[in-house]
mmJSON file of the N, C-alpha and C atoms, coordinates in Angstrom:
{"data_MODEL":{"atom_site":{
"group_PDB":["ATOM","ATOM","ATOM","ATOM","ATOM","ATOM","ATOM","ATOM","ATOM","ATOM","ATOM","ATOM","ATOM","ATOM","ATOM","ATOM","ATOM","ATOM","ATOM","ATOM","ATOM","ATOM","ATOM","ATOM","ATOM","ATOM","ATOM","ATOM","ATOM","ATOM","ATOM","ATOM","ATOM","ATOM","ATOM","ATOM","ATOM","ATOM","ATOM","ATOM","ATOM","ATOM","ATOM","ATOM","ATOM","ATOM","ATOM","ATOM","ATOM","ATOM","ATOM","ATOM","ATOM","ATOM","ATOM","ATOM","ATOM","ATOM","ATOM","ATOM","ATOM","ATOM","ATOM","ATOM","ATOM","ATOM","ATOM","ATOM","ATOM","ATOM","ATOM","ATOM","ATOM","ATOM","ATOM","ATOM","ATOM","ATOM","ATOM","ATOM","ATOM","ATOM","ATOM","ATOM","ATOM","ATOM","ATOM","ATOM","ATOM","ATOM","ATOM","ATOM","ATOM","ATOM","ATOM","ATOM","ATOM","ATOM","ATOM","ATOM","ATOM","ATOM","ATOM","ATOM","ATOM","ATOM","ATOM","ATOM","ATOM","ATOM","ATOM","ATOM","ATOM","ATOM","ATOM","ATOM","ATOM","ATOM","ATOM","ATOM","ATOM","ATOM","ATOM","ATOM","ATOM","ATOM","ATOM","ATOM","ATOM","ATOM","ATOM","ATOM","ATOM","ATOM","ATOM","ATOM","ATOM","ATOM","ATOM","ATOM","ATOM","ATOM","ATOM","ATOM","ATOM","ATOM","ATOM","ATOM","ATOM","ATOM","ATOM","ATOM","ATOM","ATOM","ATOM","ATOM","ATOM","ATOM","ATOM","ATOM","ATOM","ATOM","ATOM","ATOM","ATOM","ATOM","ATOM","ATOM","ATOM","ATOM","ATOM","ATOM","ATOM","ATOM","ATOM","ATOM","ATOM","ATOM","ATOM","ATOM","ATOM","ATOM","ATOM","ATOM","ATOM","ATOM","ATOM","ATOM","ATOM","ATOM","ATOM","ATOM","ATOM","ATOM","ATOM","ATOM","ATOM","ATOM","ATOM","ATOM","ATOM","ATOM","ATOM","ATOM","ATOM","ATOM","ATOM","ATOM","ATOM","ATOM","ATOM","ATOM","ATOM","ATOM","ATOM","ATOM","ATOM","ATOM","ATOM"],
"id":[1,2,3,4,5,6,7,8,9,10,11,12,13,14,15,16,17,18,19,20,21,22,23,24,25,26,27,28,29,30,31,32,33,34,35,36,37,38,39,40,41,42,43,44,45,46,47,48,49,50,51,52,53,54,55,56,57,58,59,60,61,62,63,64,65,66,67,68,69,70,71,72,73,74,75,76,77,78,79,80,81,82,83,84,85,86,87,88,89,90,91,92,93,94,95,96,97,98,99,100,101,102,103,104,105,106,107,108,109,110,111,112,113,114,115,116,117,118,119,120,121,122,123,124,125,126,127,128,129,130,131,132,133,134,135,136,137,138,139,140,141,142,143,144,145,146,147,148,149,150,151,152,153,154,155,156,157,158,159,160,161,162,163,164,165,166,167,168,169,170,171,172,173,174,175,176,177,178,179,180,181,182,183,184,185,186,187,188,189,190,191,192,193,194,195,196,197,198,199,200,201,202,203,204,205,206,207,208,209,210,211,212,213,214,215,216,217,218,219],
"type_symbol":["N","C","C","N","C","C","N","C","C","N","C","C","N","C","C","N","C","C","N","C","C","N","C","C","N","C","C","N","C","C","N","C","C","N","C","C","N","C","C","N","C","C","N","C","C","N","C","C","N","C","C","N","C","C","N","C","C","N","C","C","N","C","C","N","C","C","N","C","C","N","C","C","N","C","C","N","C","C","N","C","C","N","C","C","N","C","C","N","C","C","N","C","C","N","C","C","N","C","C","N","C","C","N","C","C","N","C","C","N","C","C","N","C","C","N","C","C","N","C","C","N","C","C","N","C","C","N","C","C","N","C","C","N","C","C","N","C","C","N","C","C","N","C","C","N","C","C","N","C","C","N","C","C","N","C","C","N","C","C","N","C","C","N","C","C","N","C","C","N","C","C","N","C","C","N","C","C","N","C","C","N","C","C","N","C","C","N","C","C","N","C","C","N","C","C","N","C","C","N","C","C","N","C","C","N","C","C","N","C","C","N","C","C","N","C","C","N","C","C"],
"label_atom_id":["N","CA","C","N","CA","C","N","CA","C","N","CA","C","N","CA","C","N","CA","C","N","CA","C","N","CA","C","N","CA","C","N","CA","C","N","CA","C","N","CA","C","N","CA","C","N","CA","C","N","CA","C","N","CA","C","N","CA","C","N","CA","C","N","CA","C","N","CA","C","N","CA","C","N","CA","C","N","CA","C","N","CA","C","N","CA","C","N","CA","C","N","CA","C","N","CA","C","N","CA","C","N","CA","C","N","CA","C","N","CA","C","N","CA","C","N","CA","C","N","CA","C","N","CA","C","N","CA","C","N","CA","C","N","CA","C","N","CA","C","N","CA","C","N","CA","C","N","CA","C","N","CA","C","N","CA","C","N","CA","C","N","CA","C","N","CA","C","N","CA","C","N","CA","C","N","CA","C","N","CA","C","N","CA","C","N","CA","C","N","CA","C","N","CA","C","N","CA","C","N","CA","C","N","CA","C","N","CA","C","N","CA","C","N","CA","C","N","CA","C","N","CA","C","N","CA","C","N","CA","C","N","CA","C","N","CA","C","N","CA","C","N","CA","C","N","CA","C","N","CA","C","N","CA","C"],
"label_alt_id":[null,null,null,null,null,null,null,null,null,null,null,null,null,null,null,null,null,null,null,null,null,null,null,null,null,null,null,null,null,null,null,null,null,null,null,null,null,null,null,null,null,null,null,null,null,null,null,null,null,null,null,null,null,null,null,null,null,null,null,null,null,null,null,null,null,null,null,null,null,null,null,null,null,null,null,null,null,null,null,null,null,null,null,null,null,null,null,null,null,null,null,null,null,null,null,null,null,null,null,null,null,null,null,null,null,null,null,null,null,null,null,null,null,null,null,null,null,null,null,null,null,null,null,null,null,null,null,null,null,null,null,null,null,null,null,null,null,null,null,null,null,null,null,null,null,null,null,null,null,null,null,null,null,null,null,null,null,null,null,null,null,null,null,null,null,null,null,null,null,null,null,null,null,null,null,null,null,null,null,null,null,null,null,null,null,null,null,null,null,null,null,null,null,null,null,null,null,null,null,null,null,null,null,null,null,null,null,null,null,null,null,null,null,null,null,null,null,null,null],
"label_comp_id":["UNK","UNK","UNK","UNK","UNK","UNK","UNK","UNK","UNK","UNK","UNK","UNK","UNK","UNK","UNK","UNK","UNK","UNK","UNK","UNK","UNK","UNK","UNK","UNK","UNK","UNK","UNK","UNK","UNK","UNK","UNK","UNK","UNK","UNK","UNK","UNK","UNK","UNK","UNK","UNK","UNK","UNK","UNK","UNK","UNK","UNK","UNK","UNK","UNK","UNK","UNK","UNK","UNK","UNK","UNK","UNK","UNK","UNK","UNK","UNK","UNK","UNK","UNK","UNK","UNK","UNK","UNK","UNK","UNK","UNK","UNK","UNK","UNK","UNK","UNK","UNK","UNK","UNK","UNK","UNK","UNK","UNK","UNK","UNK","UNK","UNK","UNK","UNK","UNK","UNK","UNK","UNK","UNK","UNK","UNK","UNK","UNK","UNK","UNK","UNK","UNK","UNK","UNK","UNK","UNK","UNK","UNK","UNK","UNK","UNK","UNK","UNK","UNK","UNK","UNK","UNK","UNK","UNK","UNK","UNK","UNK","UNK","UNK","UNK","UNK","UNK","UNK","UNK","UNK","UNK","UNK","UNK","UNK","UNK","UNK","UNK","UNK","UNK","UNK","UNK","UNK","UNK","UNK","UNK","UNK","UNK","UNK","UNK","UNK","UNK","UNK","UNK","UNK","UNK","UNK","UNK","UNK","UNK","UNK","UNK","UNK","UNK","UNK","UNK","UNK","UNK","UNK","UNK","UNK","UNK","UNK","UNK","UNK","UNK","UNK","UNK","UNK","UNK","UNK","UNK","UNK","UNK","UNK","UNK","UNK","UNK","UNK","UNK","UNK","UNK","UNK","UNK","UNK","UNK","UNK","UNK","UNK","UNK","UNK","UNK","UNK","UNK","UNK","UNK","UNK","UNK","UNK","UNK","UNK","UNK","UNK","UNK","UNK","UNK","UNK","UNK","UNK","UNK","UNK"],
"label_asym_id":["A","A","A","A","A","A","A","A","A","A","A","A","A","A","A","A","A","A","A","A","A","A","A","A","A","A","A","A","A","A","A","A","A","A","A","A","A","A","A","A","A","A","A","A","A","A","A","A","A","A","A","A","A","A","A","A","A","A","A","A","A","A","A","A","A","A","A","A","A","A","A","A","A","A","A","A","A","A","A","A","A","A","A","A","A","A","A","A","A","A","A","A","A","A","A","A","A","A","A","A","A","A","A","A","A","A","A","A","A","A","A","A","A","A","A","A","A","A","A","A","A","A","A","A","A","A","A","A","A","A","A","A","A","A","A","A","A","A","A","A","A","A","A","A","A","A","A","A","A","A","A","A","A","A","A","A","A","A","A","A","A","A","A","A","A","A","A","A","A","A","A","A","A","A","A","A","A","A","A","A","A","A","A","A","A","A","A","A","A","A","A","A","A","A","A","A","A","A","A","A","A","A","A","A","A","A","A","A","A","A","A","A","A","A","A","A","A","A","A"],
"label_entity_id":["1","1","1","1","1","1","1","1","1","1","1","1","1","1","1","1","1","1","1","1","1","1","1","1","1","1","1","1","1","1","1","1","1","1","1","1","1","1","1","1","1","1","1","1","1","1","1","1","1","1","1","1","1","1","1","1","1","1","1","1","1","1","1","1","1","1","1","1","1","1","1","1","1","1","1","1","1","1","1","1","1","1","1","1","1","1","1","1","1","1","1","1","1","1","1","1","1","1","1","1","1","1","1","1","1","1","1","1","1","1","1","1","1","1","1","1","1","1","1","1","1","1","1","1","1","1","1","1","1","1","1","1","1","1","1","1","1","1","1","1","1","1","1","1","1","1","1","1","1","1","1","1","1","1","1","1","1","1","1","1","1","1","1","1","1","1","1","1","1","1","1","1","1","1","1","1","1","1","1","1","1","1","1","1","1","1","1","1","1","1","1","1","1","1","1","1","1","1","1","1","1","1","1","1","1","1","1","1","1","1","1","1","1","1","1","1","1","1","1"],
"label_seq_id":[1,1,1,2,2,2,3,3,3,4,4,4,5,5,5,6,6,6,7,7,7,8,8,8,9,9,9,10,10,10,11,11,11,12,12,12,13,13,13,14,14,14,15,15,15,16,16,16,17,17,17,18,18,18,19,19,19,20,20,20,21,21,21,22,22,22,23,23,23,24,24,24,25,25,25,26,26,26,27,27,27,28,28,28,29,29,29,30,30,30,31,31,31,32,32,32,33,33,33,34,34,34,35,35,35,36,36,36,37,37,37,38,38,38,39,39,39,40,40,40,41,41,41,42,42,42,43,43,43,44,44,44,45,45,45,46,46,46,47,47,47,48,48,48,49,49,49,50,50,50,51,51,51,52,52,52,53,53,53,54,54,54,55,55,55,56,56,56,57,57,57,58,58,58,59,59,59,60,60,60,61,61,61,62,62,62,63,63,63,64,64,64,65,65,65,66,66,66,67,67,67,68,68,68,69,69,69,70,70,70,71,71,71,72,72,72,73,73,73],
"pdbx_PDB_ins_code":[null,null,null,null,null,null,null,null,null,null,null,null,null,null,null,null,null,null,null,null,null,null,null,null,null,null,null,null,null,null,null,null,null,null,null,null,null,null,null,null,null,null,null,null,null,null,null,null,null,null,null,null,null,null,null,null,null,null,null,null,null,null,null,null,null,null,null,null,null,null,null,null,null,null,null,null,null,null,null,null,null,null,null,null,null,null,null,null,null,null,null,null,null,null,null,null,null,null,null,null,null,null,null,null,null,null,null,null,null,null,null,null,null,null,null,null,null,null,null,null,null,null,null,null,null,null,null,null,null,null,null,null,null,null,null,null,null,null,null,null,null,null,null,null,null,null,null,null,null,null,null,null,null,null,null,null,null,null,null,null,null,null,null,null,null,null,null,null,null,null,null,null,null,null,null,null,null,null,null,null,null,null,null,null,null,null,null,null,null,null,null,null,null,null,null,null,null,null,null,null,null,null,null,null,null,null,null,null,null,null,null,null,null,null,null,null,null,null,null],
"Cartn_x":[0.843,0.0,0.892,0.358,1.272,1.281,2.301,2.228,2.306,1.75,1.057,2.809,3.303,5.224,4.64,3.944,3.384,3.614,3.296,2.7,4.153,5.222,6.488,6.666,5.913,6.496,5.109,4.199,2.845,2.672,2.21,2.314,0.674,0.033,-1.527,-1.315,-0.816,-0.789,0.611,1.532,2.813,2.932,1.654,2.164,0.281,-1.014,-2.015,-2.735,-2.811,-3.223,-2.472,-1.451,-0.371,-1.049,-2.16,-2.909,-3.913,-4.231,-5.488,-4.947,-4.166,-3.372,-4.548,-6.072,-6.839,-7.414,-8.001,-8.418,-7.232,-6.043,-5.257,-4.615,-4.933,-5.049,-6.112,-7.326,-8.529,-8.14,-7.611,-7.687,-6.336,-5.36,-4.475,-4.9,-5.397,-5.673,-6.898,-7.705,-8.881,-7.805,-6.743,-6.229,-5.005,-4.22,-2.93,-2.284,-2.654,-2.145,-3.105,-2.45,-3.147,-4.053,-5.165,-4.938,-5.55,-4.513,-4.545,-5.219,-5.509,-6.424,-7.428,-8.338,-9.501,-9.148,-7.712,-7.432,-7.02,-7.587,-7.559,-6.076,-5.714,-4.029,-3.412,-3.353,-2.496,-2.97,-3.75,-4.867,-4.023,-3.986,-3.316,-2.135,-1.128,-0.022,0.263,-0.261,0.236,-0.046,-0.781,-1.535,-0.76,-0.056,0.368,1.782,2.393,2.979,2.941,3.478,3.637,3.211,3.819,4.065,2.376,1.958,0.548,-0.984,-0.153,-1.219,-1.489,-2.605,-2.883,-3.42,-2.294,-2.254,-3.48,-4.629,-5.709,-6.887,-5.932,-7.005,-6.778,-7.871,-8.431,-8.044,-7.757,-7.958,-9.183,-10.577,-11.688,-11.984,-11.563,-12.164,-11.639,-12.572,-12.142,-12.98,-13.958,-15.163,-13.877,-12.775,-11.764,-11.209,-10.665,-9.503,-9.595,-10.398,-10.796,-10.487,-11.381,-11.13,-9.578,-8.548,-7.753,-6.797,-7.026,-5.895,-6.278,-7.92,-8.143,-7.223,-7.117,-6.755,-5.249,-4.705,-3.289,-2.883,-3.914,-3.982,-3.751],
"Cartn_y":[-1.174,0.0,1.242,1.845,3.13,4.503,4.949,5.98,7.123,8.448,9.468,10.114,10.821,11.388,12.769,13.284,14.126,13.713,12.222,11.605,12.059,11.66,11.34,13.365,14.28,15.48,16.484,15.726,16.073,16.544,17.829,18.301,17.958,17.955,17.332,16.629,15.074,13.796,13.719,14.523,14.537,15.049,16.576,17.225,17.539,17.578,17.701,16.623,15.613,14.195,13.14,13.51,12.47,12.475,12.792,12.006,11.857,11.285,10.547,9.909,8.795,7.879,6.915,6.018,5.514,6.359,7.451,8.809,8.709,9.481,9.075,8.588,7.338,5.86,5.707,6.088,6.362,7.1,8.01,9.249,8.726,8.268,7.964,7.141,6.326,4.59,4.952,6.302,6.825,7.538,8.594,9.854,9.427,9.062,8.682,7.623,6.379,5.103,4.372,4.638,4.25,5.581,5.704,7.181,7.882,9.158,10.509,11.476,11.271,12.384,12.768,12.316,13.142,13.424,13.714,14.638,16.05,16.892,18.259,18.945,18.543,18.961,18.545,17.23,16.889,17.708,18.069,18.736,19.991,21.07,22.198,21.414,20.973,20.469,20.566,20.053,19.535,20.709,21.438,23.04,24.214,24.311,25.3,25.131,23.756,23.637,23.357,22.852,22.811,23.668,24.922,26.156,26.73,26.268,27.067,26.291,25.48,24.104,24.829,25.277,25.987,25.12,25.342,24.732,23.576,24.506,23.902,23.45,22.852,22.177,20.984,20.237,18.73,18.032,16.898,16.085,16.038,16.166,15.911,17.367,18.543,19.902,19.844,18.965,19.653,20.474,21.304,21.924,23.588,23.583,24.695,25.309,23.888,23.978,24.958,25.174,25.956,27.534,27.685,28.97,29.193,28.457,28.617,29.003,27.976,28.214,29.329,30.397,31.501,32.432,32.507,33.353,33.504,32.457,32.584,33.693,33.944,34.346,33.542],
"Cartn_z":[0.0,0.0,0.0,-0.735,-0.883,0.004,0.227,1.958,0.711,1.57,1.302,1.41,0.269,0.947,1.531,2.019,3.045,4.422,4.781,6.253,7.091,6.399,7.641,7.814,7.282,8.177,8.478,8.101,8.401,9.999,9.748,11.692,12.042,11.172,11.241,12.459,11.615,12.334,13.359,13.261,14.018,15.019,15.251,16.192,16.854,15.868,16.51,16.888,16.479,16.629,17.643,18.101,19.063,19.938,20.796,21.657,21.701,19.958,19.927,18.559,19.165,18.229,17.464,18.267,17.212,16.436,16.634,15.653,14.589,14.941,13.64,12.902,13.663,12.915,11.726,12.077,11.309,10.08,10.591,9.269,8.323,9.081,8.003,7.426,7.928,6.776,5.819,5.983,5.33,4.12,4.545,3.554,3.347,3.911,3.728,3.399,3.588,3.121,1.995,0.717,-0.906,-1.442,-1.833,-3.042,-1.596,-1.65,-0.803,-1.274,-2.768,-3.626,-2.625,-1.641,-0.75,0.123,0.497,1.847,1.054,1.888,1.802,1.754,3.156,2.953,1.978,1.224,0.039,-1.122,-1.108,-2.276,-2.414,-1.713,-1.223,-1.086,-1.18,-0.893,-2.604,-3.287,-4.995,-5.364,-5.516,-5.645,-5.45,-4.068,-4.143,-3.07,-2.933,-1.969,-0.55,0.035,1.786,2.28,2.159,3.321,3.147,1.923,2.251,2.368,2.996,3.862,4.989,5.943,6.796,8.07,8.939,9.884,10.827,10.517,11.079,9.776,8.639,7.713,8.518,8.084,8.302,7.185,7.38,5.923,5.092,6.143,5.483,4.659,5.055,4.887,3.341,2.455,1.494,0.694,1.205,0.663,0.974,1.904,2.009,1.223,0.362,-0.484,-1.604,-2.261,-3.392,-2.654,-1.534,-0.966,-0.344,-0.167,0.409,-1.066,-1.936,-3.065,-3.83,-4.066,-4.402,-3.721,-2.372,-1.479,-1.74,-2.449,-2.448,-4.03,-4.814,-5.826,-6.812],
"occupancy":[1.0,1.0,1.0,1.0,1.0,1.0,1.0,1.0,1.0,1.0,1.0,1.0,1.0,1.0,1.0,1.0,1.0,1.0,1.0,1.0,1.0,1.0,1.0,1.0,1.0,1.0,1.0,1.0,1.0,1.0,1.0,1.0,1.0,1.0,1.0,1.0,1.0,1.0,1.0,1.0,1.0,1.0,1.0,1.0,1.0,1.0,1.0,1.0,1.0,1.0,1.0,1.0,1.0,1.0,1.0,1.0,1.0,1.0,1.0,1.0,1.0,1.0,1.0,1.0,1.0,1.0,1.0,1.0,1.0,1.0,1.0,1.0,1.0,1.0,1.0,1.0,1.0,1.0,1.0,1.0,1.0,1.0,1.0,1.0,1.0,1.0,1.0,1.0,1.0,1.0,1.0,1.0,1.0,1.0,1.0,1.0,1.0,1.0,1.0,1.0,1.0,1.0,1.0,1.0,1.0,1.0,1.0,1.0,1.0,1.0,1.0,1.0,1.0,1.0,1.0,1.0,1.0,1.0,1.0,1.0,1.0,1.0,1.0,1.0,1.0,1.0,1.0,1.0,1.0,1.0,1.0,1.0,1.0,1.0,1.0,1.0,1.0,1.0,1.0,1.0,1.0,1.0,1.0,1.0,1.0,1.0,1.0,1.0,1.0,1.0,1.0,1.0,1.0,1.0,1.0,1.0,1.0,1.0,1.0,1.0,1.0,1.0,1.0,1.0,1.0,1.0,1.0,1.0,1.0,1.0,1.0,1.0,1.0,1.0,1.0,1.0,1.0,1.0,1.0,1.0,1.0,1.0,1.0,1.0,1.0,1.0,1.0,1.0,1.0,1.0,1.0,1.0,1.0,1.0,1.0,1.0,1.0,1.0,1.0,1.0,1.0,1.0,1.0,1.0,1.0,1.0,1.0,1.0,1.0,1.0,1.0,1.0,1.0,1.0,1.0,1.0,1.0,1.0,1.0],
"B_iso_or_equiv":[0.0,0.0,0.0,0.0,0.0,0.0,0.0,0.0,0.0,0.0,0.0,0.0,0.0,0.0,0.0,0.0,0.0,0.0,0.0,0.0,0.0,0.0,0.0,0.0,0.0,0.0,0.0,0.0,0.0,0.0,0.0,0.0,0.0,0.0,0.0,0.0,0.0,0.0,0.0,0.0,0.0,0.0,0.0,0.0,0.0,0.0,0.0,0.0,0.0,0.0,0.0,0.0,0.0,0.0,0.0,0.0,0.0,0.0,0.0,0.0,0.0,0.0,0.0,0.0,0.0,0.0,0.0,0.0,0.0,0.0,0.0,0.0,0.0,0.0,0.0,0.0,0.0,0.0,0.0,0.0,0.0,0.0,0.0,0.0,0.0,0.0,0.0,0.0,0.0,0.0,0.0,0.0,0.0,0.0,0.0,0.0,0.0,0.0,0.0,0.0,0.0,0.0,0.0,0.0,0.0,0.0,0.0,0.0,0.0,0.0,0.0,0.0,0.0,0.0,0.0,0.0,0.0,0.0,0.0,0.0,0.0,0.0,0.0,0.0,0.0,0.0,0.0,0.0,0.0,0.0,0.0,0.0,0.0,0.0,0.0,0.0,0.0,0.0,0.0,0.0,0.0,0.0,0.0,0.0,0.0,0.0,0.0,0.0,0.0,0.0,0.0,0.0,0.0,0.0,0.0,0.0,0.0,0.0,0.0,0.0,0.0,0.0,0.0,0.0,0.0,0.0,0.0,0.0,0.0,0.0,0.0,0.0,0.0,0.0,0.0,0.0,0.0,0.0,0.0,0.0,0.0,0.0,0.0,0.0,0.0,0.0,0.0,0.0,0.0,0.0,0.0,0.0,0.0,0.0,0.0,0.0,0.0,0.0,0.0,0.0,0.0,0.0,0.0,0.0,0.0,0.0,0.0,0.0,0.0,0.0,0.0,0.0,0.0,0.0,0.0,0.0,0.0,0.0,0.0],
"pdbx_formal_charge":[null,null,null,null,null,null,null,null,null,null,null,null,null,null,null,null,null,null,null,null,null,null,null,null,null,null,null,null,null,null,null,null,null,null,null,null,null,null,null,null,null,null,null,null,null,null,null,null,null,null,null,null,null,null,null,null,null,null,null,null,null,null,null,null,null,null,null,null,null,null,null,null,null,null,null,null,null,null,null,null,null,null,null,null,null,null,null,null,null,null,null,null,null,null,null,null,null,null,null,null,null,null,null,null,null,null,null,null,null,null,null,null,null,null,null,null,null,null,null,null,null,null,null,null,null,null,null,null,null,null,null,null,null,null,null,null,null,null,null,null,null,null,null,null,null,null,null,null,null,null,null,null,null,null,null,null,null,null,null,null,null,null,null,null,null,null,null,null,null,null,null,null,null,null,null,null,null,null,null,null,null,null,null,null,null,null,null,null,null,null,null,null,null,null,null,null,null,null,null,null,null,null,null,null,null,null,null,null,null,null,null,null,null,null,null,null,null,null,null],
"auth_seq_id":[1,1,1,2,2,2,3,3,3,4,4,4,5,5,5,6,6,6,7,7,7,8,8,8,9,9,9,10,10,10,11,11,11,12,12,12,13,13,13,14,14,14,15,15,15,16,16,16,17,17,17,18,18,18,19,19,19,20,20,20,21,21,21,22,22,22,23,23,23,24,24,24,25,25,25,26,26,26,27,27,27,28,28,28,29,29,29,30,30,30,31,31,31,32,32,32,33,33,33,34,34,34,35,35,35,36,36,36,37,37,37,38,38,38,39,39,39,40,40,40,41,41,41,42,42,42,43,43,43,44,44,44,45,45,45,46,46,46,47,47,47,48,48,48,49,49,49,50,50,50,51,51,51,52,52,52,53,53,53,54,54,54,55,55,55,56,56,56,57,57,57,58,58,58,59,59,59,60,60,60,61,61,61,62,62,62,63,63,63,64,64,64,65,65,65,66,66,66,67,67,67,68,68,68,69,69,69,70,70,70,71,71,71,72,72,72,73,73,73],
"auth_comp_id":["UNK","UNK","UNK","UNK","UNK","UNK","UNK","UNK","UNK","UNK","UNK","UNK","UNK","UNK","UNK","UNK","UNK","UNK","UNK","UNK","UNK","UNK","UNK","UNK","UNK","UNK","UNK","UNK","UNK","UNK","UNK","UNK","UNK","UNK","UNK","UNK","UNK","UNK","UNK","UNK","UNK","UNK","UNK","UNK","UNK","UNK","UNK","UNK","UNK","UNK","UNK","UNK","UNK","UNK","UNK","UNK","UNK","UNK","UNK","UNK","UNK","UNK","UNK","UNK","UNK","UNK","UNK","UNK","UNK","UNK","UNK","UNK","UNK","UNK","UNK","UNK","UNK","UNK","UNK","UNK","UNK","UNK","UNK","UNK","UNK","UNK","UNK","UNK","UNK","UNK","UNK","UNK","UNK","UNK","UNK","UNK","UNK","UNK","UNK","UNK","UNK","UNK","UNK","UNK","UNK","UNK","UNK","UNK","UNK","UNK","UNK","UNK","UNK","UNK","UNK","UNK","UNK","UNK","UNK","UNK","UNK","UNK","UNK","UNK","UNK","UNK","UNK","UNK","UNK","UNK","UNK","UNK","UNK","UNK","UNK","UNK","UNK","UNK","UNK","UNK","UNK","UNK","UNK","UNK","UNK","UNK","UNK","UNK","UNK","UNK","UNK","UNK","UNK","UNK","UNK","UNK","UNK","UNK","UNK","UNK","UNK","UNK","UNK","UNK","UNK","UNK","UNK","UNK","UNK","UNK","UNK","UNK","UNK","UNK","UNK","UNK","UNK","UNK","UNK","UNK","UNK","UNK","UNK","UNK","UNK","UNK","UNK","UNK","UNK","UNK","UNK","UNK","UNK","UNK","UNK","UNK","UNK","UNK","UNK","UNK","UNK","UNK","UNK","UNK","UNK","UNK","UNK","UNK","UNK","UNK","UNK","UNK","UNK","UNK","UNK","UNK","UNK","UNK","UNK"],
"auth_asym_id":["A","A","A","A","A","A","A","A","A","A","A","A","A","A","A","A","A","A","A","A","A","A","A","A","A","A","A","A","A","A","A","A","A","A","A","A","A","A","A","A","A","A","A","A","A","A","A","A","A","A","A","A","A","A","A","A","A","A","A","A","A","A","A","A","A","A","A","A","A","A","A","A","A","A","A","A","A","A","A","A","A","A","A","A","A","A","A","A","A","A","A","A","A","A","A","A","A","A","A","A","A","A","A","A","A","A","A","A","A","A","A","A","A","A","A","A","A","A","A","A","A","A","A","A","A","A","A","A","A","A","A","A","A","A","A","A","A","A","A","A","A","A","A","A","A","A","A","A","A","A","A","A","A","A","A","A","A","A","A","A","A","A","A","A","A","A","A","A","A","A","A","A","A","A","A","A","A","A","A","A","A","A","A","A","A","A","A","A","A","A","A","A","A","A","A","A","A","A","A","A","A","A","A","A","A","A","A","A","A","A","A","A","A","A","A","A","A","A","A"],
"auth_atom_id":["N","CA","C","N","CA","C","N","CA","C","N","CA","C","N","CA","C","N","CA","C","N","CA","C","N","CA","C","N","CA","C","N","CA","C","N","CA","C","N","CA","C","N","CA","C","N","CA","C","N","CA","C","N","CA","C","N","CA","C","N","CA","C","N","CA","C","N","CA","C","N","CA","C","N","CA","C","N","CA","C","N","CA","C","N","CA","C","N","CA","C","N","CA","C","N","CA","C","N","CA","C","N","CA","C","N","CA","C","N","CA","C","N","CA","C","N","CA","C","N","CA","C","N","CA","C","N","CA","C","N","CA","C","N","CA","C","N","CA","C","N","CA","C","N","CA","C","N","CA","C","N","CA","C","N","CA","C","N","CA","C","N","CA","C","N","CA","C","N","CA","C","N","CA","C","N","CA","C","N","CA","C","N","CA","C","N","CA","C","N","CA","C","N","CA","C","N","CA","C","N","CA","C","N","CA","C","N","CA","C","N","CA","C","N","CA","C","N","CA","C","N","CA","C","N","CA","C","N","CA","C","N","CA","C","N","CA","C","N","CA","C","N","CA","C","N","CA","C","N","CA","C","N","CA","C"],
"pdbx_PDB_model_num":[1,1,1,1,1,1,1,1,1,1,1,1,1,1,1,1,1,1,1,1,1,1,1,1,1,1,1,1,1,1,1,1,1,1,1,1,1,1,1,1,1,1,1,1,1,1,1,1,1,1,1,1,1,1,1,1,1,1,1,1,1,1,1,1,1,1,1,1,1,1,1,1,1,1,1,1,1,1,1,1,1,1,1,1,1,1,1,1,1,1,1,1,1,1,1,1,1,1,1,1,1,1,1,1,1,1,1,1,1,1,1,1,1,1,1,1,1,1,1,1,1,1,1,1,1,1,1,1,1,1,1,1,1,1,1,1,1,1,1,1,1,1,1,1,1,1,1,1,1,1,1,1,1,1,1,1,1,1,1,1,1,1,1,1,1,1,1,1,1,1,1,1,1,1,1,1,1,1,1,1,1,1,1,1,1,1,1,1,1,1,1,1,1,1,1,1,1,1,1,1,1,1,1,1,1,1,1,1,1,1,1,1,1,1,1,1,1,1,1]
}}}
């Protein structure tokens, strides 16, 4: 199964999720491990880069993404 090359520096799952390890267990095996295309952050990640992944997207928020990558111009 194929890993998401986001996951190993992802602060999502690295730094907001570390204590609620079955939750993001959930979400990775949902967005991150085999097609990542419906997580939000990767979406904005291929789009416009890392740095303008915004800290408090969700994987699920992807009704955001459109408004976030307008905003970037």
């Amino acid at each position: 199964m194929a890993e998401c090359e986001c996951l190993p520096n992802c602060p999502f799952f690295n730094d907001r999720m570390s204590g609620l390890p079955s939750t993001a267990q959930m979400l990775k095996d949902k967005y991150c491990l085999g097609d990542c295309s419906g997580c939000a952050r990767h979406q904005v990640f291929l789009a416009a880069g890392s740095a303008n992944v915004p800290a408090d997207l969700f994987p699920g928020e992807t009704a955001r993404v459109a408004g976030i990558l307008a905003s970037l111009g």
